[in-house]
The first five atom37 places (N, CA, C, CB, O) and aatype in JSON, in Angstrom:
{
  "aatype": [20, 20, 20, 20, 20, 20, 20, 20, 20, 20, 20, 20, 20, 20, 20, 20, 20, 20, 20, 20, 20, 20, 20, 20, 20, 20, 20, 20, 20, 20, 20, 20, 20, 20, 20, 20, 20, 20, 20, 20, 20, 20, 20, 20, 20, 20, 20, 20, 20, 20, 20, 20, 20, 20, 20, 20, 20, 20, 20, 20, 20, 20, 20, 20, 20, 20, 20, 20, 20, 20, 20, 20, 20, 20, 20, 20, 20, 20, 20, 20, 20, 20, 20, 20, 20, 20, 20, 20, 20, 20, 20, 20, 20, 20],
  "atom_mask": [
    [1, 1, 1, 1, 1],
    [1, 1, 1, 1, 1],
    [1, 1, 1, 1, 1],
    [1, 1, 1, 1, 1],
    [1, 1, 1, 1, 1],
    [1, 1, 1, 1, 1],
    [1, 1, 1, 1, 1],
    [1, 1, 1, 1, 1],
    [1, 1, 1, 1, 1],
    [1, 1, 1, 1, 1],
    [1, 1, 1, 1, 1],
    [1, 1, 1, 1, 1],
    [1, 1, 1, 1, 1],
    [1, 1, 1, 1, 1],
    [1, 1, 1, 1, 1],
    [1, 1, 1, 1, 1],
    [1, 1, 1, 1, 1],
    [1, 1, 1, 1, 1],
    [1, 1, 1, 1, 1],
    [1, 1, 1, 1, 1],
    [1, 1, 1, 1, 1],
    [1, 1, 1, 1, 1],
    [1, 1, 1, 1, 1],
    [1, 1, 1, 1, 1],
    [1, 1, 1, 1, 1],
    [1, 1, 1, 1, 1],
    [1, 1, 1, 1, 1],
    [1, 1, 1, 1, 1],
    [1, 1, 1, 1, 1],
    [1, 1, 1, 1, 1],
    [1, 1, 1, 1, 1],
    [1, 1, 1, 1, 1],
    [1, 1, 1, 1, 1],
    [1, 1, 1, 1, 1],
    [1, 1, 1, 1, 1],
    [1, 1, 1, 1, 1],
    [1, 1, 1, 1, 1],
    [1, 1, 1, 1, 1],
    [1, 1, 1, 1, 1],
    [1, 1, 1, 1, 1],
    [1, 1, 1, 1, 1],
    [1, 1, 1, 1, 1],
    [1, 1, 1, 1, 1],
    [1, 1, 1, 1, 1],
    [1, 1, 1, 1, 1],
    [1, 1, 1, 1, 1],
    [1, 1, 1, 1, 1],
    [1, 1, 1, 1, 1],
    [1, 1, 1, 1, 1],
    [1, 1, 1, 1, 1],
    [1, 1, 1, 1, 1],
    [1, 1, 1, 1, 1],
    [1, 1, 1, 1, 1],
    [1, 1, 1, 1, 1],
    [1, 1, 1, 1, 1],
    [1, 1, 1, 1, 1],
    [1, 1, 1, 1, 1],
    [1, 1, 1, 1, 1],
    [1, 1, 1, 1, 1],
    [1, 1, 1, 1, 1],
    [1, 1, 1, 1, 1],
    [1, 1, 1, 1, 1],
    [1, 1, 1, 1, 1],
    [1, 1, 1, 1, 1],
    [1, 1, 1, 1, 1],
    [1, 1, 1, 1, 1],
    [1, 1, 1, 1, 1],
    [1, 1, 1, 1, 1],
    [1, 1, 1, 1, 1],
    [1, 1, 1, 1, 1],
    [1, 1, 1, 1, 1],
    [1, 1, 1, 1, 1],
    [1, 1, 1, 1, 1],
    [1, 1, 1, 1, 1],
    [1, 1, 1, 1, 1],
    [1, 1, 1, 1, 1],
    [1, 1, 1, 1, 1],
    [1, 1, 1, 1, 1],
    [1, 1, 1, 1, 1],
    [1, 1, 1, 1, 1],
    [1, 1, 1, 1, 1],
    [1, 1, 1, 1, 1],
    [1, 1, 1, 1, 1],
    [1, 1, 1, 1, 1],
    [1, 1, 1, 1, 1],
    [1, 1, 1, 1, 1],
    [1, 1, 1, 1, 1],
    [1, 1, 1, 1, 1],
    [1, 1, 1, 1, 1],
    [1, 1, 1, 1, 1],
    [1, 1, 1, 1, 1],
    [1, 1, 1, 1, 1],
    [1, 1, 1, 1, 1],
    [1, 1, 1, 1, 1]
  ],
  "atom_positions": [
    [[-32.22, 18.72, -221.02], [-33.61, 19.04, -220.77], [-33.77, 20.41, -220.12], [-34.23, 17.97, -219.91], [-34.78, 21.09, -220.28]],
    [[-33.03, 20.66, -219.6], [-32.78, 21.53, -218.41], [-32.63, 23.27, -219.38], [-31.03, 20.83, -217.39], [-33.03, 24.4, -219.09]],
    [[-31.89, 22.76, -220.5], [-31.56, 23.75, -221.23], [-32.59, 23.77, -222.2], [-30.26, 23.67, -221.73], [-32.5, 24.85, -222.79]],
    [[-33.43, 23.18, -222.6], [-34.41, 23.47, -223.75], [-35.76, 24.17, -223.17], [-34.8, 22.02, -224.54], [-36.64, 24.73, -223.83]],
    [[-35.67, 23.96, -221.58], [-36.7, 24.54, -220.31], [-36.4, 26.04, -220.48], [-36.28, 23.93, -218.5], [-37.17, 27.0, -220.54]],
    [[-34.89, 25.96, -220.54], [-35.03, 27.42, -220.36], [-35.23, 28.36, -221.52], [-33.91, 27.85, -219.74], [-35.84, 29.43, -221.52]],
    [[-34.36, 27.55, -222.86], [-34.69, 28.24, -224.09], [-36.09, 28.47, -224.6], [-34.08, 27.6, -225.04], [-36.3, 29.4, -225.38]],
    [[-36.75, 27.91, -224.32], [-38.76, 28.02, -223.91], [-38.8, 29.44, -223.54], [-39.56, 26.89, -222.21], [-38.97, 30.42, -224.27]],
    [[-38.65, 29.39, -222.37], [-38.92, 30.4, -221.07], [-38.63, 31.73, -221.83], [-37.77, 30.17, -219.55], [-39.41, 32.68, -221.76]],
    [[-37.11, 31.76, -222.8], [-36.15, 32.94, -223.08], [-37.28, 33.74, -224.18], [-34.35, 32.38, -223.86], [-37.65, 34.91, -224.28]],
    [[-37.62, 32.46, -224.96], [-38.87, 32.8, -226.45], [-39.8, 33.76, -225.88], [-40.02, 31.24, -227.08], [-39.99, 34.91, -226.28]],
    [[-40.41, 33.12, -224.83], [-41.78, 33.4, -224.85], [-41.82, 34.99, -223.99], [-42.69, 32.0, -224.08], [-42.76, 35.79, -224.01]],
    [[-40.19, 35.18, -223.06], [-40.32, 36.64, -222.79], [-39.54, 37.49, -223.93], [-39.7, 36.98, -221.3], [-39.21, 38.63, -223.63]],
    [[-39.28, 37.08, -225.03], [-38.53, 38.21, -226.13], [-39.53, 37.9, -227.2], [-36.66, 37.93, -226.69], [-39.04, 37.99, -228.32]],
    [[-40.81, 37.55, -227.16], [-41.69, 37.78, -228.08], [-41.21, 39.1, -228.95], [-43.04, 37.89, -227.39], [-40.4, 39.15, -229.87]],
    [[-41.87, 39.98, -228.45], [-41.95, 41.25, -229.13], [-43.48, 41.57, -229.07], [-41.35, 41.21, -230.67], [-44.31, 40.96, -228.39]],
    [[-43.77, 43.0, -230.18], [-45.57, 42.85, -230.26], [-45.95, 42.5, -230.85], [-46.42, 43.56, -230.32], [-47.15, 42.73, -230.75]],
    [[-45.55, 41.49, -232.25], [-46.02, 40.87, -232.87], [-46.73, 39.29, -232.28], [-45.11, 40.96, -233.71], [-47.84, 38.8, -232.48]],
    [[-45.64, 38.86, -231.55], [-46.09, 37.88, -230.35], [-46.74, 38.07, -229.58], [-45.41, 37.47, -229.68], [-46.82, 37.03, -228.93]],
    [[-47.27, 38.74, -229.19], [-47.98, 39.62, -227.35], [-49.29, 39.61, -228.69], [-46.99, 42.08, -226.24], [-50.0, 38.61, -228.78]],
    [[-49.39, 40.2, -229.17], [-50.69, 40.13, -230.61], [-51.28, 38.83, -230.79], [-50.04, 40.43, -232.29], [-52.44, 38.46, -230.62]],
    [[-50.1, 38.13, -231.2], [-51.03, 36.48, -232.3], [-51.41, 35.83, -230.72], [-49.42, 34.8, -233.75], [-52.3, 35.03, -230.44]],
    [[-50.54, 36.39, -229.93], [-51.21, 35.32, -227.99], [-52.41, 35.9, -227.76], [-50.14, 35.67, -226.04], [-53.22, 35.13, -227.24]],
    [[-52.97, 37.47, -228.06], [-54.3, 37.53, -227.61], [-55.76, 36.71, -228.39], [-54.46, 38.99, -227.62], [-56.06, 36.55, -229.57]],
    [[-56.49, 36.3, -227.05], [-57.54, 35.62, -228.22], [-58.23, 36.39, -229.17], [-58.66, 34.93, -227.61], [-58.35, 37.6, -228.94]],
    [[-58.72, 35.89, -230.25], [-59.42, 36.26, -231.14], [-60.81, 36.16, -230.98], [-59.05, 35.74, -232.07], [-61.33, 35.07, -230.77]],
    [[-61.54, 37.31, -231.07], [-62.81, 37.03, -231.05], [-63.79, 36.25, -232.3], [-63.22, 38.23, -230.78], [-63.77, 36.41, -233.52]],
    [[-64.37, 35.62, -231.69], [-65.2, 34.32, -232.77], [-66.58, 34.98, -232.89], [-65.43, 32.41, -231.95], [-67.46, 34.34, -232.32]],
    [[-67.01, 36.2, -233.53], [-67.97, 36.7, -234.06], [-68.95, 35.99, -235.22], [-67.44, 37.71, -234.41], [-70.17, 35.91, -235.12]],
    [[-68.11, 35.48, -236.38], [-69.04, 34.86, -237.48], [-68.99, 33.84, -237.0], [-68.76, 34.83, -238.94], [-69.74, 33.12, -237.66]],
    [[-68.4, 33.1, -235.9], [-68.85, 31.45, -235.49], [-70.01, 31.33, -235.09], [-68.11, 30.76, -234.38], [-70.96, 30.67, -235.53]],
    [[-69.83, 32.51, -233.54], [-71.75, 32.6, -232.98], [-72.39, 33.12, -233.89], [-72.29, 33.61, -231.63], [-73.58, 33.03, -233.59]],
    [[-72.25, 33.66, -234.95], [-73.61, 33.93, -235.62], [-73.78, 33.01, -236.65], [-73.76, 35.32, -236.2], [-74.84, 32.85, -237.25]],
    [[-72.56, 32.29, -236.9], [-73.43, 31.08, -238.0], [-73.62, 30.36, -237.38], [-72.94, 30.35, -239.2], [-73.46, 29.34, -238.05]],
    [[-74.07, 29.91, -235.72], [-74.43, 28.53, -234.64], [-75.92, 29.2, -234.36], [-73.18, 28.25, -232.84], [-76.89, 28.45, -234.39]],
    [[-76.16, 30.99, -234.01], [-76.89, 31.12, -234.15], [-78.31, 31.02, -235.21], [-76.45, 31.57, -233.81], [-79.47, 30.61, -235.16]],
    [[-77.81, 31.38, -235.73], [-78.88, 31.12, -237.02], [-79.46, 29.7, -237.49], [-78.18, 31.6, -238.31], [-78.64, 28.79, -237.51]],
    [[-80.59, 29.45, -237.81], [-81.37, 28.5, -238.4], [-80.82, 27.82, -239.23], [-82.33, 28.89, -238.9], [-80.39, 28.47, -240.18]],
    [[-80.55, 25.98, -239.29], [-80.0, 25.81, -240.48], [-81.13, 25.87, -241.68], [-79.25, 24.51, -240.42], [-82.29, 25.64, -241.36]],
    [[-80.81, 26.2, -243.09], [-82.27, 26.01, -243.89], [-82.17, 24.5, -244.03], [-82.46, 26.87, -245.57], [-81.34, 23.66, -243.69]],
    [[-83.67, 24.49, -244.82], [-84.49, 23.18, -245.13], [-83.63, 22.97, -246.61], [-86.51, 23.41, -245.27], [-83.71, 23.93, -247.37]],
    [[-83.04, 22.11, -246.95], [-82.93, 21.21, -248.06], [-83.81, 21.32, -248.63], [-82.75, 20.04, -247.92], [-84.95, 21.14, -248.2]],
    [[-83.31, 21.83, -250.43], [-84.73, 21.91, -251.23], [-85.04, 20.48, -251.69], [-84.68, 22.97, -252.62], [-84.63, 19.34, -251.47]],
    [[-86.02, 21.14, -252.47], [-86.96, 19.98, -252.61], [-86.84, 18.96, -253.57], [-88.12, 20.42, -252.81], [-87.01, 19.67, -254.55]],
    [[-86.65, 17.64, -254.1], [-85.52, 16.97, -254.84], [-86.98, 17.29, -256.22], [-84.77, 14.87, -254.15], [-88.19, 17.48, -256.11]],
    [[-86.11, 17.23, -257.33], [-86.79, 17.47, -258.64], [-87.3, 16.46, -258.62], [-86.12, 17.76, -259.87], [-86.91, 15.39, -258.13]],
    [[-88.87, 16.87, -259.51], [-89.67, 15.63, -259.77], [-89.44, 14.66, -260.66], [-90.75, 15.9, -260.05], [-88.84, 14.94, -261.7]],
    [[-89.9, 13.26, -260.4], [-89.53, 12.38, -261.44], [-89.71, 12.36, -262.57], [-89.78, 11.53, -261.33], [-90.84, 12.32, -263.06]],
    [[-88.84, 12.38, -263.11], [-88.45, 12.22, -264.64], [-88.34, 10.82, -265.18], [-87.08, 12.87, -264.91], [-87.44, 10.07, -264.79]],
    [[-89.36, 10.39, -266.17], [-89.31, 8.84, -266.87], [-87.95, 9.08, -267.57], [-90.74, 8.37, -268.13], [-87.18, 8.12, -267.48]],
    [[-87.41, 10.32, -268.35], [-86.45, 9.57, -269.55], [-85.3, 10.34, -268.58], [-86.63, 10.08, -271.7], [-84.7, 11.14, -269.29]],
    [[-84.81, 10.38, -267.25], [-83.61, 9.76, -266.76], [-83.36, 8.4, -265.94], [-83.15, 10.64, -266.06], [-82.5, 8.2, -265.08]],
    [[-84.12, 7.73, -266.32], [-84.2, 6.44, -265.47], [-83.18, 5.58, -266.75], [-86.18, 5.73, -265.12], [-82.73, 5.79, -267.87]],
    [[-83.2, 4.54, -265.72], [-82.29, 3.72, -266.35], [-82.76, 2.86, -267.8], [-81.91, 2.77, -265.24], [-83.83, 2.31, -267.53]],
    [[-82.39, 2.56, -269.17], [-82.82, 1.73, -269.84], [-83.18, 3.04, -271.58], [-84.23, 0.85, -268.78], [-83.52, 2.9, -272.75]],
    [[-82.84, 4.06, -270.76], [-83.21, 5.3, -271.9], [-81.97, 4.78, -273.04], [-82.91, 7.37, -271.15], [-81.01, 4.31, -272.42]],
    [[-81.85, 4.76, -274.05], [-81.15, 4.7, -275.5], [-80.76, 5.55, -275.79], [-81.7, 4.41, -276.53], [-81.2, 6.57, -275.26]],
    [[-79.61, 5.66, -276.89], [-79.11, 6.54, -277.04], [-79.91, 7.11, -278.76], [-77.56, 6.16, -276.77], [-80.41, 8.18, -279.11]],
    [[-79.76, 6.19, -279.25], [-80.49, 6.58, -280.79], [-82.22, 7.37, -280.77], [-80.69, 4.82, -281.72], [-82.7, 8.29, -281.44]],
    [[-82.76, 6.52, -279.68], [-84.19, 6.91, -279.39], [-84.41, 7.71, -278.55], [-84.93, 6.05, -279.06], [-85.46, 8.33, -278.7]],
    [[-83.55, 8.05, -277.31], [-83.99, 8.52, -276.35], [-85.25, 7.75, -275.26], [-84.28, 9.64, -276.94], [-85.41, 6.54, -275.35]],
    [[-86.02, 8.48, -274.36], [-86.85, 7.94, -274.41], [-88.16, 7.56, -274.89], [-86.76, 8.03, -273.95], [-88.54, 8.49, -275.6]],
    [[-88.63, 7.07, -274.87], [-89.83, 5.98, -276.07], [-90.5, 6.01, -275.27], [-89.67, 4.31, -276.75], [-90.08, 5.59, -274.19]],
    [[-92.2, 6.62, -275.38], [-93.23, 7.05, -274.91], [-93.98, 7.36, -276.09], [-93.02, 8.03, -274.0], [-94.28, 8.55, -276.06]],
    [[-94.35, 6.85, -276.99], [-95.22, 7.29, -278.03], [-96.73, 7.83, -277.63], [-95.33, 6.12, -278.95], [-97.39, 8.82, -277.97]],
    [[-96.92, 6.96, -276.94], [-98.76, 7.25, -276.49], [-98.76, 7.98, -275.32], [-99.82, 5.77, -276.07], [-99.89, 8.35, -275.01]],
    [[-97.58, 8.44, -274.3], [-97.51, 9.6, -273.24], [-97.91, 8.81, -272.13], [-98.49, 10.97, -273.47], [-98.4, 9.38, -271.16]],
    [[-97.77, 7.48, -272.14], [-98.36, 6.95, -270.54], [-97.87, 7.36, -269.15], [-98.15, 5.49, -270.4], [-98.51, 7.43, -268.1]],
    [[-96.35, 7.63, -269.44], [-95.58, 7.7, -268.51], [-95.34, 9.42, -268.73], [-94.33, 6.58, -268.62], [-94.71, 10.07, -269.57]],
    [[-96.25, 9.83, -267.43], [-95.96, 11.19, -266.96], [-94.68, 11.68, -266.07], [-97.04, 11.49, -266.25], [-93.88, 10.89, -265.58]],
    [[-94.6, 13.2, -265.92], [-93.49, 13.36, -265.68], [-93.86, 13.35, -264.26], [-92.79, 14.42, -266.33], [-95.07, 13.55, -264.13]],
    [[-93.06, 13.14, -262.85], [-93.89, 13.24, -261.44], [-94.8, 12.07, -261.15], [-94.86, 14.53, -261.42], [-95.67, 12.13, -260.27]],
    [[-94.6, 11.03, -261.86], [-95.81, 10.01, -261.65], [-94.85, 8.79, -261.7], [-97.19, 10.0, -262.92], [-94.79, 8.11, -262.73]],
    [[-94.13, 8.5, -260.63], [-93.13, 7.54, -259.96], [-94.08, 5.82, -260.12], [-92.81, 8.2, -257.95], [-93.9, 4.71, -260.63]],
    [[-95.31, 6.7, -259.18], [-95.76, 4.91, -259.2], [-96.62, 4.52, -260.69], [-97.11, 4.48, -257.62], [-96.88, 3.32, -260.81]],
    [[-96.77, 4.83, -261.07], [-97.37, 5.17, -262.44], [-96.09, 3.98, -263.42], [-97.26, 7.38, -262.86], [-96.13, 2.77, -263.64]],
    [[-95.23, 4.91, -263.74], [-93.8, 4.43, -264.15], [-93.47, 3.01, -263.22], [-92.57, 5.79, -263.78], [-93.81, 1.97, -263.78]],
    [[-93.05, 2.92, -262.28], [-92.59, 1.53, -261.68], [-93.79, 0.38, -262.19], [-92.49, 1.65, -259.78], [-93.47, -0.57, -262.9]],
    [[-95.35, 0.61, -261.68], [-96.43, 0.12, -262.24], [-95.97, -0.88, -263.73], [-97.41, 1.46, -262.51], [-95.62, -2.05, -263.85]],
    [[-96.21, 0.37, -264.82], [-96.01, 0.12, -266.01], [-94.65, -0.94, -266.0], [-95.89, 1.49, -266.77], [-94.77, -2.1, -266.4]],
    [[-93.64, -0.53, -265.6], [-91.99, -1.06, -266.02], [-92.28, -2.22, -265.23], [-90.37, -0.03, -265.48], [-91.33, -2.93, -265.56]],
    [[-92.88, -2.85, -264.47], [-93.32, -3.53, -264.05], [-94.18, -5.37, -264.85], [-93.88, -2.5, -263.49], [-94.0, -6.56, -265.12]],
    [[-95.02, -4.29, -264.85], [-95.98, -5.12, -266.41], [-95.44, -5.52, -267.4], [-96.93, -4.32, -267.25], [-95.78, -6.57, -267.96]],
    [[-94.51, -4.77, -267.79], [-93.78, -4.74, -268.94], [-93.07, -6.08, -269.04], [-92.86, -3.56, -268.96], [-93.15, -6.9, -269.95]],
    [[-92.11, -6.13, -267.57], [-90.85, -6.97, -267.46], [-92.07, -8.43, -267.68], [-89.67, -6.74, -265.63], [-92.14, -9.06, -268.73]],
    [[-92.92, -8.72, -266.44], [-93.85, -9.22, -266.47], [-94.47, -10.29, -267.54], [-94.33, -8.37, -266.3], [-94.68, -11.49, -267.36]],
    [[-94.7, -9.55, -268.65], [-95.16, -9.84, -269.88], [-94.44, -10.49, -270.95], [-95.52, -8.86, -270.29], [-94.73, -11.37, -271.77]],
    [[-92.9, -9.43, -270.56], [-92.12, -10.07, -271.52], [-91.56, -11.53, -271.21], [-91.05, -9.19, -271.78], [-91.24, -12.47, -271.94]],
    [[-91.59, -11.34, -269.79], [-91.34, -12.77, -269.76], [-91.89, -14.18, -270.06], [-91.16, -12.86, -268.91], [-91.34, -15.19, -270.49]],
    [[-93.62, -13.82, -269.55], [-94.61, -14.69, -270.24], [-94.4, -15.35, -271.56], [-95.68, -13.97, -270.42], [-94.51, -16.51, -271.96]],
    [[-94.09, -14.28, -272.04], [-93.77, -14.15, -273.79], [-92.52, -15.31, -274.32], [-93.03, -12.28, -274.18], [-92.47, -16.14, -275.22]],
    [[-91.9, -15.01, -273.6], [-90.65, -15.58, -273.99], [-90.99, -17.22, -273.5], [-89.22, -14.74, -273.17], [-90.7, -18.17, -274.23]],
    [[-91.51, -17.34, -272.44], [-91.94, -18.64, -271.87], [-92.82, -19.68, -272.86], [-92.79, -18.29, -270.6], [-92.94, -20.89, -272.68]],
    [[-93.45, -18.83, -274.02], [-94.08, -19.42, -274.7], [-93.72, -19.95, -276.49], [-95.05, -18.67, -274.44], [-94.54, -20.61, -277.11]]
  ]
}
């Protein structure tokens, strides 16, 4: 133990200036200025889209003949897909 104390000791005074160098601190310039600065706002998530929702086909795409389902019109869409399920089930019940 006694000897690995000292082989420590021997290193750290025969550095050289390459050693006496990497021991001085480094100044942290782009750290404070990226802590300084504002984080930005998260943009803004794209508006809803009916034909990436789930249930789109591959042969048809999505199927909107009469345009009910606008693009940005979430409750509109759930509404409708709604009715839909709704109905069909009626349907089938009968």
């Amino acid at each position: 133990m006694a000897v690995a104390a000292l082989g420590r000791a021997g290193n750290q005074r025969s550095r050289g200036v390459a050693g006496k160098a990497a021991a001085k601190p480094v100044e942290k310039v782009a750290v404070e200025d990226a802590a300084e600065a504002e984080p930005e706002a998260p943009p803004p998530p794209p508006p809803f889209d009916p034909a990436n929702e789930v249930g789109v086909t591959a042969p048809l795409g999505f199927f909107d003949p009469l345009g009910f389902s606008k693009v940005g019109d979430e409750e509109g869409f759930r509404n409708l897909r709604l009715a839909e399920i709704k109905h069909a089930r009626v349907a089938m019940m009968a």
